[in-house]
N, C-alpha and C positions, 0 to 999 in steps of 0.2 A: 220873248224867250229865245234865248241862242242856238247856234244849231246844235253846239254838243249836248245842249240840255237835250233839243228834240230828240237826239241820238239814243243819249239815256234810258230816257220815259219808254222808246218804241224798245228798249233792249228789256226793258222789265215786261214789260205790257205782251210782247209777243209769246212770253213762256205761257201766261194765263189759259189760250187755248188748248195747247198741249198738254198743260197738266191737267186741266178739267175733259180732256179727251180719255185720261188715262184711268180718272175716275168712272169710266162704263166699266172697267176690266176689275177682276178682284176683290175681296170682301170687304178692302178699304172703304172709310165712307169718302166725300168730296171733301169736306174739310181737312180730310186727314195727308189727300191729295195733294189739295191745294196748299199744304204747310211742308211737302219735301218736295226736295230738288229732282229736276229730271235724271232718272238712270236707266242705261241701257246695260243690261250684264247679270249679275252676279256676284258672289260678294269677293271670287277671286279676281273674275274677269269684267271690267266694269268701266264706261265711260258715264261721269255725275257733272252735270250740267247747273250753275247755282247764281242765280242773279243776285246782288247785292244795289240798292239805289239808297242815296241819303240824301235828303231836302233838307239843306240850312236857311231859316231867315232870323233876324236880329236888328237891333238897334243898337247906337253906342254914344255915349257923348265924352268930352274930356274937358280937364284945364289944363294949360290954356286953349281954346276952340280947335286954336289947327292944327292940334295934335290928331286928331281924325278928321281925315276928309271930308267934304259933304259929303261924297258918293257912295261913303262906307258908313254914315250914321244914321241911313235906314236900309237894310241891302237884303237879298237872300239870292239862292242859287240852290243848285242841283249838284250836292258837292261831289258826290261819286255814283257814275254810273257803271257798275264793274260785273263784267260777267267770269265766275268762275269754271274754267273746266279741270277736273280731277280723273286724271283715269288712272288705271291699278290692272297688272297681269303679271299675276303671282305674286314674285318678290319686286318686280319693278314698278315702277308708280311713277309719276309728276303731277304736275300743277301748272298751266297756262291761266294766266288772269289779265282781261284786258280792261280799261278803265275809258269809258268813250264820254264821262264827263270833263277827262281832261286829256285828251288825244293828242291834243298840239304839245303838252309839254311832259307829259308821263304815261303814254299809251298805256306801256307795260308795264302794269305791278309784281307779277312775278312768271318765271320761266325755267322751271328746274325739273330734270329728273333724279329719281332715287333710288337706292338698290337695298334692300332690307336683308344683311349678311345673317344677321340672327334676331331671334326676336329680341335682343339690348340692343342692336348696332344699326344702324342706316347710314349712307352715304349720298349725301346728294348734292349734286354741281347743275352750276345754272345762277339764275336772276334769284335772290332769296332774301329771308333776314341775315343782317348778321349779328351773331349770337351775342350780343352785348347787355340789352335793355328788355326788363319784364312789359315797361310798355310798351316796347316799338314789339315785341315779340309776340303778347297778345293780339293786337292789331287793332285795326277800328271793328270789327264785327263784335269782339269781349272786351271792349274797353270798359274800363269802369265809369270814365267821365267823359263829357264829350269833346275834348280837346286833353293833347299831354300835356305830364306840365314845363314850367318852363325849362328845368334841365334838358330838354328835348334837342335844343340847340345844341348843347355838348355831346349827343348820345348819334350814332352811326347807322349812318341812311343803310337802305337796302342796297345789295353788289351783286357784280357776277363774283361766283366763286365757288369752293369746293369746299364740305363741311362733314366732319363725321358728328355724328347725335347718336349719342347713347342715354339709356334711361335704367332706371330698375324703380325699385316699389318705393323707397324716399328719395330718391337723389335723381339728376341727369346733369350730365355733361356733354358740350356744345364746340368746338373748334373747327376753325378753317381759317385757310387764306382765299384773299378777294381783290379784287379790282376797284372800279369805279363802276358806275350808273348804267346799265344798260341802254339808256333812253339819251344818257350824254354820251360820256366814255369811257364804254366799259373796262377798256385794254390799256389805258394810257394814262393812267393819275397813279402812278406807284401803287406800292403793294402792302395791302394791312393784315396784320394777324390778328385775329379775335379767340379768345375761349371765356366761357361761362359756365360755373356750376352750381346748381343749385343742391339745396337737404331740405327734409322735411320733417324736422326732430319729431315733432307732435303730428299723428296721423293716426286718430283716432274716428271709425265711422267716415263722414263728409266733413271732419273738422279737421286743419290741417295749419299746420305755423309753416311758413316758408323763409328760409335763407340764401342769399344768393350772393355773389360775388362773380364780376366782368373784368379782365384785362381787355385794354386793344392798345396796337403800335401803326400807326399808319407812317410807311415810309416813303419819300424821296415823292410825295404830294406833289403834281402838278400844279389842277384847280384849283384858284384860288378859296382860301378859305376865309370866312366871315363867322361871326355867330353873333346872334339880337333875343331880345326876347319879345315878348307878345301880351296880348291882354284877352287872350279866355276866351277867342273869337275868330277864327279864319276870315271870317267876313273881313275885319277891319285888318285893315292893312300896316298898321301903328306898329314901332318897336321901338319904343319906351327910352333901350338900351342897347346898344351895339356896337360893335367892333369893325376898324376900318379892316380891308382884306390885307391875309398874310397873303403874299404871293412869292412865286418864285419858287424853289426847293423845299420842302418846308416838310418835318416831321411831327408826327402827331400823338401823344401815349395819352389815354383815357384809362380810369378805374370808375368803376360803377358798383355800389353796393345797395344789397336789396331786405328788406324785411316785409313779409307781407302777412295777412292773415283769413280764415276763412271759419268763423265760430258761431254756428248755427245762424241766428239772422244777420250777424256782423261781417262787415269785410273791409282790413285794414291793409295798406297799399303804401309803401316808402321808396324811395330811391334818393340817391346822393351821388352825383358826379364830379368826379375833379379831370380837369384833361390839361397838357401840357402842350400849348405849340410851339414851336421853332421854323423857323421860314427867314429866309436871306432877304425879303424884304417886306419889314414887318418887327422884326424882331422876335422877344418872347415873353409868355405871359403865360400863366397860370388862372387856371378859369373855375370854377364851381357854381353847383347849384344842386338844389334837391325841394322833396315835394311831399308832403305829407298828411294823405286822406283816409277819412272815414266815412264808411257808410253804413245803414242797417236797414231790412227789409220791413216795411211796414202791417205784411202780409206774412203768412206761412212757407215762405221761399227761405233758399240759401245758393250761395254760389259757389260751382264746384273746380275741384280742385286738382290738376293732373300733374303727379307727382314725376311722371316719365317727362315732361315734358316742360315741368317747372314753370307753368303759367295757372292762369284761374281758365276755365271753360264760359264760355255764354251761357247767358240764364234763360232756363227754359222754366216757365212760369208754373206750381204745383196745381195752379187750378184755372186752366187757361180760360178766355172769353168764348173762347169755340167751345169748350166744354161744361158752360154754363157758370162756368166761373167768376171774377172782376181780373184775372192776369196776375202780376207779381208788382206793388208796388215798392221803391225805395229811394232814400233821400239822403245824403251827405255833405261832405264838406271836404275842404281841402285848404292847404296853405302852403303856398308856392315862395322861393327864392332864389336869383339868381344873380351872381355875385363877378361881373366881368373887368373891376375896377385898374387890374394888375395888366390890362390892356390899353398903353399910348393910341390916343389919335393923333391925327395930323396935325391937328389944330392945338396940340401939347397938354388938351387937358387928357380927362381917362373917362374909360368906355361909360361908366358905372353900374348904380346895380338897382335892381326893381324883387317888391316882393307884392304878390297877389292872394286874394282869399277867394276863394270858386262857392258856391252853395247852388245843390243841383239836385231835379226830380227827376228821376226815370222811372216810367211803366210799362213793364213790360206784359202788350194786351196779350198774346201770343207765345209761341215759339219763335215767329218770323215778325215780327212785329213792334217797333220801339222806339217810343214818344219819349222825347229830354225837353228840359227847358231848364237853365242856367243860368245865374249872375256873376259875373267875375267884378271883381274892383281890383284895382291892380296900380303901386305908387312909386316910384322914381325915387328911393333912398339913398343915392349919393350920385354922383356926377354934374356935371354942366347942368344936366335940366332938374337937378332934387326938386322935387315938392310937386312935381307934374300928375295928372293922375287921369286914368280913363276907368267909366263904367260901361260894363259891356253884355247885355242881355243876348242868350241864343236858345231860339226853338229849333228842333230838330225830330224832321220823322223818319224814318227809317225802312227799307223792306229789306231783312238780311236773311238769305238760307245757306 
């Protein structure tokens, strides 16, 4: 095992005593302990302390063979060891999150403070999302599946920057301007604007239709930019389809549209990207892709829906294992395409384009607790390597608070 993993494992495993200390105090019982995060305060003044660990392992094979590695066709790892700190006094708040299963290359997942002007409006600057994408926004703790989908590639890493978020009872809106990467560079790959808004036409009980729509402009881009797709597996390192780097000055405009759904056991999840780049060397090329998944709870569960904030919530299970229950089981599907043909390589052919189908079980035993296992197939429909194809299996456990 590696040492970030070691790092991880001790970053989860150390809270165990603490929270089981906390359970002598209070009417709580231990298990009710042992399922929330450390908090010191009150519900104005408050420092929440919250581990998150993910164990991925998998197998994968392809045609032809050396489209995956040996290394990656039997693999697993300790994909995120992240500890969350939240603290809150008054109206001001942030979020420190550090990731010590990947220290060397993304310490820092996020770093923001925020000023709550009223209850529709907050202000927060720092390390953060930016407001483009319902999955990069949910995040890995409410993802629906366990990998995004291919569009992922077109849709807009986390920045430093400054962001106003506002919400009301169907709708929120999201803008700011941002930088680059904290962990690269944060001050020095020009400057993107993002806004996103979401509606909620239907918001009946916990049933809810969501709308969404994303601009973004990145300007006057230093980092070189690339984008590939994938095959339904961090583990393996394959990208099917890719684009050689624009580099040089290079501009960037992205649109994102969102449809999702949340209807009693069901929950339906779409996005569609199209992004535009321009780069002095490189040329330019218009890119798409989008994603389109279903799931339904097998159990008495649903997943809920935050209309201020225009994402789905994490599921917390109606009849949990702790509570003598079996947890929240549920099971889906998905079909992925990504479309990067109108992008020259070197070599004079064109990037091409890959389309994948995901089929995935998650249960969830717990609140903090949640077991995936996934098949992705995934096939090279036009380019230099058409007809290529990788399957790609992923088990994955989870401790999230």
């Amino acid at each position: 095992m590696s040492n970030r993993a070691l790092i991880a494992a001790a970053t989860a495993l150390a809270f165990l005593p603490a929270i089981e200390a906390r359970a002598e105090d209070g009417a709580a019982s231990l298990v009710q302990r042992l399922e929330s995060p450390i908090e010191i305060g009150d519900s104005e003044h408050f420092l929440r302390l919250s581990p998150f660990v993910q164990f991925d392992g998998g197998w994968a094979s392809s045609r032809p063979d050396d489209l995956v590695s040996p290394e990656d066709r039997r693999n697993g790892e300790i994909r995120r060891g992240r500890l969350y700190a939240d603290f809150g006094y008054g109206d001001l708040g942030g979020r420190l999150t550090l990731d010590f299963a990947n220290w060397q290359d993304a310490a820092v997942t996020y770093a923001y403070l925020n000023y709550e002007i009223s209850e529709a409006l907050t202000v927060q600057a720092g390390y953060q999302d930016v407001p483009f994408s319902l999955q990069n926004l949910m995040g890995s703790r409410s993802a629906t599946f366990a990998e995004d989908g291919l569009n992922a590639t077109l849709q807009l890493a986390d920045a430093v920057g400054v962001a106003a978020l506002a919400g009301g009872e169907r709708w929120s809106f999201q803008t700011g301007v941002f930088g680059g990467d904290i962990n690269a560079q944060p001050f020095d790959d020009g400057v993107t604007l993002a806004s996103r808004a979401t509606y909620a036409p239907y918001l009946e009980g916990e049933d809810a239709v969501h709308l969404g729509l994303a601009v973004a402009a990145g300007i006057d881009r230093r980092e070189p930019l690339s984008f590939s797709g994938g095959v339904g597996s961090d583990l393996v390192s394959a990208s099917p389809v890719s684009t050689d780097d624009f580099a040089g000055s290079s501009n960037l405009v992205s649109v994102n549209a969102e449809l999702a759904a949340t209807l009693g056991r069901f929950t339906l999840q779409s996005e569609y990207t199209v992004s535009r780049v321009d780069a002095s060397r490189g040329g330019e090329a218009t890119l798409q892709g989008g994603y389109l998944s279903a799931l339904v709870f097998l159990t008495e569960d649903h997943r809920r829906y935050d209309a201020k904030g225009g994402q789905f919530e994490r599921v917390k299970p109606a009849h949990s294992l702790s509570d003598g229950g079996i947890g929240a089981f549920e099971i889906g599907a998905r079909l992925d395409a990504l479309d990067l043909t109108d992008a020259r390589l070197q070599s004079g052919g064109k990037a091409g384009a890959e389309v994948a189908g995901t089929a995935i079980l998650n249960w969830y035993p717990t609140d903090i607790l949640r077991f995936t296992a996934s098949h992705t197939y995934t096939r090279v429909t036009s380019g230099e390597d058409r007809g290529d194809h990788v399957n790609a299996t992923l088990l994955r456990a989870a401790i999230i608070y």
